[in-house]
C-alpha positions in Angstrom: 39.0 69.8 -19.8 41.1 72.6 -18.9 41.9 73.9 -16.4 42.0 77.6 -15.2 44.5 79.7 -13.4 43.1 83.4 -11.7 45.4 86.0 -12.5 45.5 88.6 -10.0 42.6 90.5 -10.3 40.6 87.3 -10.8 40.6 87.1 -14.4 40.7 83.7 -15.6 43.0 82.6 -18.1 42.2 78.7 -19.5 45.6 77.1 -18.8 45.9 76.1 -22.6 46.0 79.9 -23.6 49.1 80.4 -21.1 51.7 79.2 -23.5 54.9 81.2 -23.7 54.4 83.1 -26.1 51.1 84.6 -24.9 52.5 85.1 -21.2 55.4 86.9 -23.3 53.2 89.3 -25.0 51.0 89.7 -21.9 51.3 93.0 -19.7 49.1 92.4 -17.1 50.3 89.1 -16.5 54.1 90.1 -17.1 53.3 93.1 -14.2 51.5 91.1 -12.1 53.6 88.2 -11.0 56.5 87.7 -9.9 59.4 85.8 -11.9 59.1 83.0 -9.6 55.5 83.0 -9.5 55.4 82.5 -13.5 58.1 79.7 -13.0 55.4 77.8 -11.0 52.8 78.3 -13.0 54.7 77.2 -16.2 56.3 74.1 -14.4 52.9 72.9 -13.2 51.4 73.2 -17.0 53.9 73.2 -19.2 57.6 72.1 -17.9 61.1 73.6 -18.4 61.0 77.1 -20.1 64.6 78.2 -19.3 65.2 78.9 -23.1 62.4 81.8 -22.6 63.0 82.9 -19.1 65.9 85.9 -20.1 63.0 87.0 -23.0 60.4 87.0 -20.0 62.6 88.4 -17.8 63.7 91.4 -20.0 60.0 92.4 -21.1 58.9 92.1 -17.4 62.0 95.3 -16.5 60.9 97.0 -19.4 57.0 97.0 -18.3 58.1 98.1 -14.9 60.6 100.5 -16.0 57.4 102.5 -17.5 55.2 101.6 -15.0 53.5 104.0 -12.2 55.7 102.4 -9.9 58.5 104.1 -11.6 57.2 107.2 -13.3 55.0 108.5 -10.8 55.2 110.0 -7.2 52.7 111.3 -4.3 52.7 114.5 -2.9 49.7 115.2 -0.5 47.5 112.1 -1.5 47.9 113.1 -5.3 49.8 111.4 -8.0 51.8 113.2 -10.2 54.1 112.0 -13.4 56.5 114.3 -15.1 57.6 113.2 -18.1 61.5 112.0 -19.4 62.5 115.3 -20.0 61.0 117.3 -17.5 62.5 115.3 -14.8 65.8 115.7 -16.6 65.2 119.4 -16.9 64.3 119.6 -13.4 68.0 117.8 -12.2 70.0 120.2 -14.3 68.0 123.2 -13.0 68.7 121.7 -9.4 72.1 121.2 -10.2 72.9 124.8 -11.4 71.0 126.8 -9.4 71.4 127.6 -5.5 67.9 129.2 -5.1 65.4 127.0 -4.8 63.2 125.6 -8.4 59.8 125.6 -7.8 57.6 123.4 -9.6 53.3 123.6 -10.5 51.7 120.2 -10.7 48.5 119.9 -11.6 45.9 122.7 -12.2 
């Protein structure tokens, strides 16, 4: 029988679909928990990993590095996202300029 771990919104995964390779190519559970929280869960099922753990490791900064938690901001209650080179744009412009750079978000 297997058994079943509850990721963080309560979907189950059957332990037996959590090998490395799937955690590896899994956003939601890359985003959702913590490096040491995936270290328990694969040394409870499935033992030492440390030959994956830099691969892990590295996809789970990439994920966050485009994540909302990066990318996005709140002004007001709302969220807003500007884009790579907007936000680049916008430093320059804030650089260069005394006068202050105003900016429409949203409609």
């Amino acid at each position: 029988m297997d058994s079943i771990f509850l990721g963080k919104n309560n979907r189950p995964y059957l332990v037996s679909d959590l090998e490395i390779s799937k955690i590896v190519n899994n956003s939601e559970i890359l985003l959702n928990y913590t490096m040491k929280e995936l270290d328990s869960l694969y040394r409870k099922y499935f033992g030492d990993y440390t030959h994956e753990y830099l691969t892990i490791l590295q996809k789970k900064i990439k994920l966050y590095d485009t994540s909302d938690e990066v990318n996005s901001f709140l002004i007001n209650g709302n969220k807003f996202w500007l884009d790579k080179n907007t936000r680049v744009g916008l430093m320059h412009l804030a650089n260069c300029s005394t006068d202050s750079v105003q900016l429409v978000l949203g409609d």
